[in-house]
C-alpha positions in Angstrom: 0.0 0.0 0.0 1.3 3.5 -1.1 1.3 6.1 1.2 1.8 10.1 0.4 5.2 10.3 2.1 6.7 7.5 -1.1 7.5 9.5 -4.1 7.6 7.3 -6.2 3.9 5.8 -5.5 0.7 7.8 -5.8 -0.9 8.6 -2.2 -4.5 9.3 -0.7 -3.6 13.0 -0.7 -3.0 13.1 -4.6 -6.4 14.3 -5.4 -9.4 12.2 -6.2 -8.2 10.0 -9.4 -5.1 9.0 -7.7 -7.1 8.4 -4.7 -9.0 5.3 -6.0 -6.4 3.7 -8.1 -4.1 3.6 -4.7 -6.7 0.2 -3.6 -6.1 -1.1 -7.2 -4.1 -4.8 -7.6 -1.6 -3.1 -10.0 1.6 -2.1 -8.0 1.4 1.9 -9.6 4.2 4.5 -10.0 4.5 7.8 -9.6 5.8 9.9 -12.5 9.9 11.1 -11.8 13.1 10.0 -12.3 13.6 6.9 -9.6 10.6 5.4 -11.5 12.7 5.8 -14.4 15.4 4.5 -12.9 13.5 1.4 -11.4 12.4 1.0 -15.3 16.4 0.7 -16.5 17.4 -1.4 -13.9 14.6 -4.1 -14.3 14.6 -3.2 -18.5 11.4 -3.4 -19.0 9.1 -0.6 -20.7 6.8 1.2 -18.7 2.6 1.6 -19.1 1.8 5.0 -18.9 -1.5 5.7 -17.8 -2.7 9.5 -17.9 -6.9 10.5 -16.4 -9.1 12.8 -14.9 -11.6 12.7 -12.0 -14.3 13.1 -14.2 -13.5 11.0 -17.1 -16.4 8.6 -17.6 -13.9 6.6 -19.6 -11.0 6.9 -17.1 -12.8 5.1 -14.7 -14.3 2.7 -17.2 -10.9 1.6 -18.3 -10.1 1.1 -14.6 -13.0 -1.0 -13.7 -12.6 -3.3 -16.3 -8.8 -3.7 -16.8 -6.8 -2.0 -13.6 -9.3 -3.6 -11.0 -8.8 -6.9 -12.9 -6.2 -9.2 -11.0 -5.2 -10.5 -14.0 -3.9 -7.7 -15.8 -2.7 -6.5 -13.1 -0.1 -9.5 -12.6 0.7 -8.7 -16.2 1.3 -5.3 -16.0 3.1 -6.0 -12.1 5.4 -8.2 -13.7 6.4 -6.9 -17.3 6.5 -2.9 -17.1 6.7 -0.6 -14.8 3.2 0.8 -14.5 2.6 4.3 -14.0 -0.5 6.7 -13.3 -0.9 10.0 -13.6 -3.8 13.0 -12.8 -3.9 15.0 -15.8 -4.9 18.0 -13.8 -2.2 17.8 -11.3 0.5 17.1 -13.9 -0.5 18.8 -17.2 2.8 19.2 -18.2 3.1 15.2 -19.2 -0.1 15.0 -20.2 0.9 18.0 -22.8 4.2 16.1 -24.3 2.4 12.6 -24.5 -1.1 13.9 -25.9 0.9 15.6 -28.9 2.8 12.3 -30.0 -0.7 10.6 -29.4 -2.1 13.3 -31.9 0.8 13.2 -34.2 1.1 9.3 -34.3 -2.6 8.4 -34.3 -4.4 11.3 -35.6 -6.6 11.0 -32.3 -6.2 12.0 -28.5 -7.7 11.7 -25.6 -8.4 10.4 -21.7 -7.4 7.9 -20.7 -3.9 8.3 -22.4 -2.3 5.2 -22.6 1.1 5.1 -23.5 4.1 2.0 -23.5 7.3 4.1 -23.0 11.1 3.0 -23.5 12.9 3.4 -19.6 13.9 6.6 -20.9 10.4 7.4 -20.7 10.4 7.9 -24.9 6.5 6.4 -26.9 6.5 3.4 -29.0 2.6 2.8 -28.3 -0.1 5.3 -28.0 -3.6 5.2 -27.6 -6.5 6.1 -25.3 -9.4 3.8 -24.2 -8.8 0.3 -25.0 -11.4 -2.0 -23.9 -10.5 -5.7 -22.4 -11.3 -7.5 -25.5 -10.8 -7.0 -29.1 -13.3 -4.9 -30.8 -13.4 -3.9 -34.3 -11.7 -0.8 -33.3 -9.3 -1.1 -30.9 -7.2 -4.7 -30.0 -7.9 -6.0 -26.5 -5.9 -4.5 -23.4 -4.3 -7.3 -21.8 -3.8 -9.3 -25.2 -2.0 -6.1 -26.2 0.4 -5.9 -23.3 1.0 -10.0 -23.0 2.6 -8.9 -27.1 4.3 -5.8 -26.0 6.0 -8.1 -23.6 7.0 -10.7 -25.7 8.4 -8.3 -28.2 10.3 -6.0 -26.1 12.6 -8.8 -25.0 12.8 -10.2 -28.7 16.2 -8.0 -30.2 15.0 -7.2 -33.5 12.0 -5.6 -32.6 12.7 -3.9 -29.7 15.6 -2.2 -31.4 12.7 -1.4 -34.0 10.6 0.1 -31.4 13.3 2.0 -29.7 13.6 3.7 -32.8 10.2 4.7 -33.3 10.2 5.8 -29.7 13.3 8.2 -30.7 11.0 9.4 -33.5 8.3 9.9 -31.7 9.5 12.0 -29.2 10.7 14.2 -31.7 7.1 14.9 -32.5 7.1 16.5 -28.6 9.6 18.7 -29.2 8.0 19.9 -32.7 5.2 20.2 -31.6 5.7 22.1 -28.6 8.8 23.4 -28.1 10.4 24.1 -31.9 9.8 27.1 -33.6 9.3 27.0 -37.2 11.5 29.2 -40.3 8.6 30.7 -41.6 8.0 34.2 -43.3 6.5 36.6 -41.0 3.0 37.2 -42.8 1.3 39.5 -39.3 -0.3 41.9 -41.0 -3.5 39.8 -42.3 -3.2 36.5 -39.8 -6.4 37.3 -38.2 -8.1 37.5 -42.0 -6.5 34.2 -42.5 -7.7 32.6 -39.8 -11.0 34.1 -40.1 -11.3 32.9 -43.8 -9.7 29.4 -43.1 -12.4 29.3 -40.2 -15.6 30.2 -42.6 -14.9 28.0 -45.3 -14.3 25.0 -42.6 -17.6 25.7 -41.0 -20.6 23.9 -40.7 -23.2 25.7 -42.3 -26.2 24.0 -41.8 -25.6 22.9 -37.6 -23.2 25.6 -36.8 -19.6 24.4 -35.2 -17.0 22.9 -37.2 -16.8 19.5 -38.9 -18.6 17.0 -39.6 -18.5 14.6 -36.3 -18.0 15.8 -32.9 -18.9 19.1 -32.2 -16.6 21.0 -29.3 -17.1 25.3 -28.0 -14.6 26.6 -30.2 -15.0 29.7 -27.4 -11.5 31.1 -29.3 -12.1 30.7 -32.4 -15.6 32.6 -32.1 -14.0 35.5 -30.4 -12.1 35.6 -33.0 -14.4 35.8 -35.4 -16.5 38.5 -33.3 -13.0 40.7 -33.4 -12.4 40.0 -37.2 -14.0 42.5 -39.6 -16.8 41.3 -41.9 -20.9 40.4 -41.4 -19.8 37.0 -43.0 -17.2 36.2 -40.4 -19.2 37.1 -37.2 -22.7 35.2 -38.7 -20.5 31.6 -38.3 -19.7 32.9 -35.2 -23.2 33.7 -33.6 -24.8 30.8 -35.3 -22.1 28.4 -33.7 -23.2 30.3 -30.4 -26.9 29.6 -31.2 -26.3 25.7 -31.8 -24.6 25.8 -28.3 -27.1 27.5 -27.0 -30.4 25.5 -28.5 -28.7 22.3 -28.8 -27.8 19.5 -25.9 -24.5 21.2 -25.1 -26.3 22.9 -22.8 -28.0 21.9 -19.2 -31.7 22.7 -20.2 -32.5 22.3 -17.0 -29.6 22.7 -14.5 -27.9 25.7 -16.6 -24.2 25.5 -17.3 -22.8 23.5 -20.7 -21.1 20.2 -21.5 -17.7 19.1 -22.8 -19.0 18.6 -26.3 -21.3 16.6 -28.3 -20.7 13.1 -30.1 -22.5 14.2 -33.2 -22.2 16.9 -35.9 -26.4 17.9 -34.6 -25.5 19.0 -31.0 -28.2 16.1 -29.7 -25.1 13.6 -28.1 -23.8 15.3 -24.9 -20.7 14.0 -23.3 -21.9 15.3 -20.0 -19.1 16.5 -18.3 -19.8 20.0 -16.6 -16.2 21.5 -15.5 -15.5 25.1 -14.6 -13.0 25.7 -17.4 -15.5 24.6 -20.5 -18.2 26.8 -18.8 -16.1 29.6 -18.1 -15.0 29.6 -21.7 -18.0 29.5 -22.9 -19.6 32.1 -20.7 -16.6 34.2 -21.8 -18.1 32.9 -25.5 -21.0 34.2 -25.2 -20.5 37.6 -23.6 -17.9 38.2 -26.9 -21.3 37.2 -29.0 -24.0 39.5 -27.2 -21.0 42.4 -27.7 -20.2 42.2 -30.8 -24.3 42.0 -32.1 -26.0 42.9 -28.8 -28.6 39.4 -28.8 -30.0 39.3 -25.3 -30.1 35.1 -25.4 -26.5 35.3 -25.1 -26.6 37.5 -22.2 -29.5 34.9 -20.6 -26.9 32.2 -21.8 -24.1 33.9 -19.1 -26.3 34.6 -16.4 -27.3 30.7 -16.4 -24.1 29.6 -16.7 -23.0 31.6 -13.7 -25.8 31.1 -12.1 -25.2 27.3 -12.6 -21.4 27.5 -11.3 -22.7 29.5 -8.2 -24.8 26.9 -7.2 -23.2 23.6 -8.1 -19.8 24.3 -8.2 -19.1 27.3 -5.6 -17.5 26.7 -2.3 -18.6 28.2 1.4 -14.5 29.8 1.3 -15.2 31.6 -2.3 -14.0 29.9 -5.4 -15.3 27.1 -7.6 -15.0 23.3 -7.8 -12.9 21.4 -10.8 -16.1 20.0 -12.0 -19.4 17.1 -12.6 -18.7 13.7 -13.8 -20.2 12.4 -16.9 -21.6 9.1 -15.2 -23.9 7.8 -12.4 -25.9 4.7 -11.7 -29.4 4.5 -13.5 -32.4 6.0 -11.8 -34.5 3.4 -10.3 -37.1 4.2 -12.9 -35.2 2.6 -15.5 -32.9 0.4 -17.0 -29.9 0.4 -18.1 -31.3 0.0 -21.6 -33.4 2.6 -21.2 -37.0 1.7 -20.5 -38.9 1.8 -17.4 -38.5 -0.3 -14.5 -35.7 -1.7 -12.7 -32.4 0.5 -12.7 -31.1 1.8 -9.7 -28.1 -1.0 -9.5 -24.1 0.1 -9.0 -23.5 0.3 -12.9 -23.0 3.5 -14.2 -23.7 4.9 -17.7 -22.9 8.0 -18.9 -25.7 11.1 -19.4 -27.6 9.0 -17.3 -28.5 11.8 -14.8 -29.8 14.3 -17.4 -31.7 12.2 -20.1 -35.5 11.5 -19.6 -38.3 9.4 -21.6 -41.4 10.5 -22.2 -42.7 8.3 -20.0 -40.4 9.8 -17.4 -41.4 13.2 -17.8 -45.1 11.8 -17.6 -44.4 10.4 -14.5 -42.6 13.5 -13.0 -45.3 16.1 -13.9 -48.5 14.1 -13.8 -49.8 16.4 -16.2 -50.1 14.6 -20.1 -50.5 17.9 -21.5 -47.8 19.5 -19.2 -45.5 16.5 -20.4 -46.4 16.6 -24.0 -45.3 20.3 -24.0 -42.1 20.0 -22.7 -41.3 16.8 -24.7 -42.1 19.0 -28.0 -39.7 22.0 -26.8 -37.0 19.8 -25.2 -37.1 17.2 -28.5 -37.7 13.7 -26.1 -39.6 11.4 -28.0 -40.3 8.0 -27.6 -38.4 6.2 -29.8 -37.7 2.6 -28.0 -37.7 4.5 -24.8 -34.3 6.0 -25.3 -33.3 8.8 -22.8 -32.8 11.7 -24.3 -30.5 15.1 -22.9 -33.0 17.9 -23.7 -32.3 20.5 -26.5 -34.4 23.2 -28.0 -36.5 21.2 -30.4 -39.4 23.5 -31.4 -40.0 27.6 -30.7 -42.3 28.8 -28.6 -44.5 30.3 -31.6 -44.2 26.6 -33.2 -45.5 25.0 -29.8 -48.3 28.1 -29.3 -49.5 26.9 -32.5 -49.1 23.5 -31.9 -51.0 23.4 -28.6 -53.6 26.1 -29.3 -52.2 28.2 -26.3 -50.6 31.7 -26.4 -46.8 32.6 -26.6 -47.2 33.7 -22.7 -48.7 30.8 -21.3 -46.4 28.5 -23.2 -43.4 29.9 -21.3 -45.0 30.2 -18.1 -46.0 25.8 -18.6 -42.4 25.3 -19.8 -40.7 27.6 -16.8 -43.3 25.1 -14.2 -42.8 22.2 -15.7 -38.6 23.1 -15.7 -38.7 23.4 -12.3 -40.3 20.5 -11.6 -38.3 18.4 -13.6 -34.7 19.7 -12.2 -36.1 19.5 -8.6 -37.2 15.6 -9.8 -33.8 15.1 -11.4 -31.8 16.1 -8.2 -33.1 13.3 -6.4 -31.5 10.6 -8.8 -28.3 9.1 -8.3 -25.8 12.0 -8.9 -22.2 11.8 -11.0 -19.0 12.0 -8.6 -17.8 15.8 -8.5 -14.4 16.8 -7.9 -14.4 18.8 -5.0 -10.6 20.7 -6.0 -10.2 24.0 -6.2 -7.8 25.2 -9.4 -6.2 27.7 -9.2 -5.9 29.0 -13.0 -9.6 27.5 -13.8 -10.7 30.2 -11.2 -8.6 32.7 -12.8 -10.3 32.3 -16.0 -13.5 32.2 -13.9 -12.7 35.8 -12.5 -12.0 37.2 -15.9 -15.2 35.6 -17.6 -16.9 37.0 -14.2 -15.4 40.5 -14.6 -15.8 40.7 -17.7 -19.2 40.2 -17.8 -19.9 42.6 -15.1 -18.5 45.2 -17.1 -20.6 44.0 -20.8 -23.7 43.4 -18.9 -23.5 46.4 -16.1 -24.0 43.9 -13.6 -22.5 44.6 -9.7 -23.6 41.2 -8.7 -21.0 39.4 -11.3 -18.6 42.4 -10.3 -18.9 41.0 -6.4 -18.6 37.5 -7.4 -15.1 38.3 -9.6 -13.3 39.9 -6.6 -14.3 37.5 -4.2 -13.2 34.3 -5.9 -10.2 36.5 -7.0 -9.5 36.8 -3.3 -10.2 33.7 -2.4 -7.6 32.4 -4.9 -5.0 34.9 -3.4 -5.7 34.2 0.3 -5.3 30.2 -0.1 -2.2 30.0 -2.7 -0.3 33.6 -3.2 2.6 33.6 -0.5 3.4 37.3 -1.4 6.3 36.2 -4.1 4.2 33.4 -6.1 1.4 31.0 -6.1 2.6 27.7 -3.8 0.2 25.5 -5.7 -1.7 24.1 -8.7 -5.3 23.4 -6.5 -6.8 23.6 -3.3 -8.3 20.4 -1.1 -9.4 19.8 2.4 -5.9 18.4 2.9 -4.2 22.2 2.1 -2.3 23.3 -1.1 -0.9 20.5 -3.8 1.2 20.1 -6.9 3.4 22.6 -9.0 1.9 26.1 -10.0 2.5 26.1 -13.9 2.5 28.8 -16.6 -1.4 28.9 -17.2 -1.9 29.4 -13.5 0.5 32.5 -12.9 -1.3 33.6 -16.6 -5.0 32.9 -16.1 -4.7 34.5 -12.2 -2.9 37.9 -14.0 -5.9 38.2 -16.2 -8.5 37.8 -13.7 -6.9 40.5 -11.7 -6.6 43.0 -14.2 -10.2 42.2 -15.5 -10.6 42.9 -11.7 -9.1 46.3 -12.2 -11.1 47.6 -15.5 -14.2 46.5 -13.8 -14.0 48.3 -10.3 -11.1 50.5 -10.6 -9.6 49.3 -7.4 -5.6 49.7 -7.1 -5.5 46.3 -5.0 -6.3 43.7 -7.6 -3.7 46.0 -10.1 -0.9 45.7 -7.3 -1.8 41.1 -7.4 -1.6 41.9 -11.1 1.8 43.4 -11.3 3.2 40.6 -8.2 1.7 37.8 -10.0 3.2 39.5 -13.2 6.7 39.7 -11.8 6.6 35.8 -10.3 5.5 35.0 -14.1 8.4 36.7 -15.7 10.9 34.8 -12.9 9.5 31.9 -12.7 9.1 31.1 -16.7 10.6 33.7 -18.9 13.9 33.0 -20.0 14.9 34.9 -23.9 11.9 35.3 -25.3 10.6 32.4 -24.7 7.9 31.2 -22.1 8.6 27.3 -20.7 4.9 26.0 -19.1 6.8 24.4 -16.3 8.8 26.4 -13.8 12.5 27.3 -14.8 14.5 24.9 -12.6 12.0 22.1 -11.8 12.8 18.7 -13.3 9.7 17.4 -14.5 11.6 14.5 -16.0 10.2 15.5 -19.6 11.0 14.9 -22.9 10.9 18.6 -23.9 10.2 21.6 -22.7 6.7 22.8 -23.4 5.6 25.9 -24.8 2.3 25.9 -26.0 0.6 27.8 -28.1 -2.0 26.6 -29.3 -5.9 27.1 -27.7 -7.8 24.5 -26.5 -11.2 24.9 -24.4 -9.3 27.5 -22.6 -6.7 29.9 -24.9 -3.2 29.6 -24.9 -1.3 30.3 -21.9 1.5 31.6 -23.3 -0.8 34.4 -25.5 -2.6 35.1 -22.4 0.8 35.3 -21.0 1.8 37.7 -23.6 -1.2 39.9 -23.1 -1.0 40.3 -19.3 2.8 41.4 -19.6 1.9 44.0 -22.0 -0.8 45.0 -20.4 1.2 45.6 -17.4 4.0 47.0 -19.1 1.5 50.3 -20.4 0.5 50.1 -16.4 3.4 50.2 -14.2 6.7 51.5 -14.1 8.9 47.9 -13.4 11.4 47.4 -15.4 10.9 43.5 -15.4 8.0 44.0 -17.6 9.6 45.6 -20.3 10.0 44.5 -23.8 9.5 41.0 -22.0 6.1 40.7 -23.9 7.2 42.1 -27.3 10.0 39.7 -27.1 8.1 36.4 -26.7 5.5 37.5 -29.1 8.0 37.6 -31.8 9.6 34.3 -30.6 6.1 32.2 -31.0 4.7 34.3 -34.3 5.7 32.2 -36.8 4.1 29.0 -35.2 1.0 30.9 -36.1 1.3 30.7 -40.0 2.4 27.2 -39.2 -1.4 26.0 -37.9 -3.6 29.0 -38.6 -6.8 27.1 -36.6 -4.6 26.2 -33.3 -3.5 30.4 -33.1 -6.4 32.5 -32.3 -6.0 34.0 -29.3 -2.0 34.7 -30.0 -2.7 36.3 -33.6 -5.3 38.4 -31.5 -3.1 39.5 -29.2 -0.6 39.8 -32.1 -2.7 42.6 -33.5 -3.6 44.4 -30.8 -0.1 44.4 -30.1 0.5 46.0 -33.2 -2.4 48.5 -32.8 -0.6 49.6 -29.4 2.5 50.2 -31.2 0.7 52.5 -33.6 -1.0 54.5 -31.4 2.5 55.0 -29.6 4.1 55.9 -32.7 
């Protein structure tokens, strides 16, 4: 049994993921360099396994492979078998998700990953289930033939040099800048364009399967000239907004949909997707003033306030995705016997017809909201409500007016989320991050200032302080999130970043000096901490992290780049103060990572952004 004094050996105290693979049979690791070593001296490869608390998949994987005793004597005897939480150690889970894109075309949680000792990729993958399926080989047939091969000459000195390959994608991908022409004067046209002509037209989004809150690339196209440009944009927000992504009921928004319709929710519901796409939608109602997308921020913080806020200030990491069956169903769907220990994804927020029935005791009631919210009753299948009909469609539909439509559908909501509290809820981890709430407190005062509102004003400064109070020692931020236990894990580069922007949204919005002078410290620890050259490292300048490169990423993903919003907090600060640590720092590093831009126009939003108002600052200057 581990305990959280053993470095090498995840503990209770390492957050909620590592927590429940402690009681697994398989003997885990903890990532860093004697587990390496223990690697080397036994020469065998080590399993790499890389989740989240909320991950229905993570814990799917585990159930049915980690908790098996079988596997685990397989994987205790021939590798070296290692677990990491994403969210405590994003740094790793950046290096080995970009050879898993590169190599695969596809990434993803759980990471799985068979590693040389040297801790260099030879496999990759994410889910694999414990048989063989048409798309994926079986998990334990796969390592019993990674363990046969590594100790067969020929191949293994084939698969060492794949490995050395591979982890040259890393460094490519995240730490290389490319020879390219500077083109800065039209990137944000060329993103824009590239982003119009790749857009889905008829359901909003991009692509053609999974649909994900592109929240950067639609600010983008808000800030881009051009009627064209910002109608992609607000009709992306108005799939989001109609469409299953978002909690009908409970307010707040998913990770993403499974389908290019926005019907398939993967129902995940973590502060940084709903902060991002609060932050979405408050760039939509400013650039073309609709008041849904105002109504869409106010849920969403509304929704954070009451299922994710904390009695000390601050918000929780996030919802799970799964939970047992309701006892009014089964697992396939129809009425009657659920209620057991298996858990499904969704299965908290869909609902049958025969459900809502149930619930509202009111046919006509039932039939209204199963018109507006699209459940039908199609083999029973629960189904996550979206916006299915208008209310002029269901006035006409049901012979009532407009009015009394919304006031049914506002009842019967009610009734409905009070109903769905009572079923068995997903797990919810309980951490507090710090640079998730420093998003949050931008998106909060941001919106404060679009939307004149004091109340999101209030709730900005108080997470803001909360954040400072629990991890800001006076010099820099002592930790990566907040438990019961105290303060845990490495600050990194987004933290310092997203915590900076918060503050000086803090600033525009009430004009008070305090949240400038966290700014400017927070500022400073940035530039000391990660700057070195022009270049911004997302680990701390010193640390070994026992990584293949060093990461410098740029591109956006739910949440924008750290290093652009790293950019933009040191210029900002830069106009602001008189420190000399600030200056030319930003200028610098924006010229370092430019060309990377031209190199992947739809992974650079927010840095050609900030690239342009750079250059607009410079003009005005001049």
């Amino acid at each position: 049994m581990s305990t959280p004094s053993d470095p090498d050996r995840p503990g209770d105290g390492d957050g909620p993921y590592l927590r429940r693979r402690v009681n697994d049979p398989v003997d885990w690791y903890s990532w860093g360099r004697g587990t390496l070593e223990t690697a080397r001296r036994e020469d065998v490869p080590i399993f790499l396994s890389i989740g989240y608390a909320t991950s229905h998949w993570c814990h799917a994987m585990a159930e049915e492979s980690f908790r098996d005793d079988g596997v685990a004597e397989l994987l205790n005897e021939a590798f070296v078998p290692v677990v990491v939480d994403r969210d405590r150690r994003p740094d790793l889970d950046l290096v080995y998700q970009a050879i898993c894109r590169v190599a695969t075309g596809d990434a993803g949680w759980p990471l799985s990953a068979w590693l040389t000792p040297a801790g260099k990729p030879f496999y990759v993958g994410t889910y694999f289930p414990p048989e063989h399926e048409d798309w994926a080989p079986g998990f334990t047939a796969l390592l019993e033939l990674i363990a046969e091969k590594w100790h067969s000459e020929p191949v293994r000195e084939a698969l060492e040099t794949r490995a050395e390959e591979w982890a040259g994608y890393a460094a490519e991908a995240l730490s290389t800048i490319p020879d390219t022409a500077s083109t800065a004067d039209d990137r944000v046209d060329r993103i824009a364009d590239l982003a119009v002509r790749t857009a889905d037209t008829e359901h909003g989004g991009w692509g053609t399967g999974a649909k994900f809150p592109e929240a950067a690339r639609i600010e983008l196209l808000c800030a881009a000239d051009g009627e064209g440009r910002r109608s992609v944009a607000t009709r992306t927000l108005d799939a989001m907004a109609d469409g299953a992504l978002h909690d009908h009921l409970g307010g707040g928004f998913f990770r993403s949909c499974a389908d290019r319709e926005w019907t398939e929710p993967v129902c995940e519901k973590t502060l940084p997707v709903n902060a991002a796409i609060a932050r979405a939608f408050l760039v939509g109602y400013r650039s073309v003033g609709d008041p849904c997308y105002a109504d869409a921020v106010r849920g969403t913080v509304d929704f954070l306030d009451r299922e994710l806020s904390t009695s000390e200030g601050g918000y929780r990491a996030g919802i799970g995705e799964s939970s047992r069956v309701p006892p009014t169903r089964t697992v396939d769907g129809g009425a009657g016997d659920g209620g057991g220990i298996e858990e499904v994804p969704g299965a908290y927020y869909g609902w049958t017809v025969e459900e809502a029935e149930s619930v509202l005791q009111d046919t006509e009631a039932a039939a209204l909201v199963c018109d507006r919210f699209g459940i039908d009753g199609d083999a029973g299948e629960p189904r996550a409500p979206r916006i299915a009909a208008s209310i002029d469609e269901l006035a006409s539909a049901h012979s009532l007016e407009p009015e009394e439509v919304e006031e049914r559908l506002d009842r019967a909501r009610r009734t409905l989320r009070a109903a769905r509290a009572e079923r068995p809820a997903p797990r919810r981890d309980d951490r507090l991050f710090v640079g998730w709430n420093g998003f949050a407190v931008r998106t909060l005062a941001e919106g404060a200032e679009v939307l004149s509102d004091d109340d999101l004003s209030r709730r900005a400064t108080e997470t803001l302080r909360s954040v400072r109070d629990r991890v800001w020692d006076g010099e820099r931020l002592v930790g990566r999130y907040v438990d019961d236990d105290g303060v845990h894990a490495d600050a990194y580069l987004d933290d310092y970043a997203f915590v900076a922007a918060g503050a000086l949204a803090c600033v525009r919005t009430t004009g008070d000096d305090e949240y400038g002078q966290f700014a400017e410290d927070v500022g400073r620890g940035l530039v000391e901490t990660f700057h070195d050259d022009g270049r911004l490292s997302f680990v701390p300048r010193g640390h070994d992290h026992c990584l293949l490169t060093d990461p410098q990423p740029t591109g956006d993903r739910i949440l924008p780049s750290s290093v652009a919003v790293s950019i933009e907090v040191l210029a900002t600060l830069e106009r602001l103060t008189d420190d000399d640590v600030f200056e030319g720092v930003a200028g610098r590093v924006l010229e370092t990572y430019s060309p990377r831009i031209d190199a992947d126009l739809l992974q650079h939003h927010t840095l050609a952004l900030v690239g342009r108002r750079a250059r607009a600052d410079s003009e005005k200057i001049i």
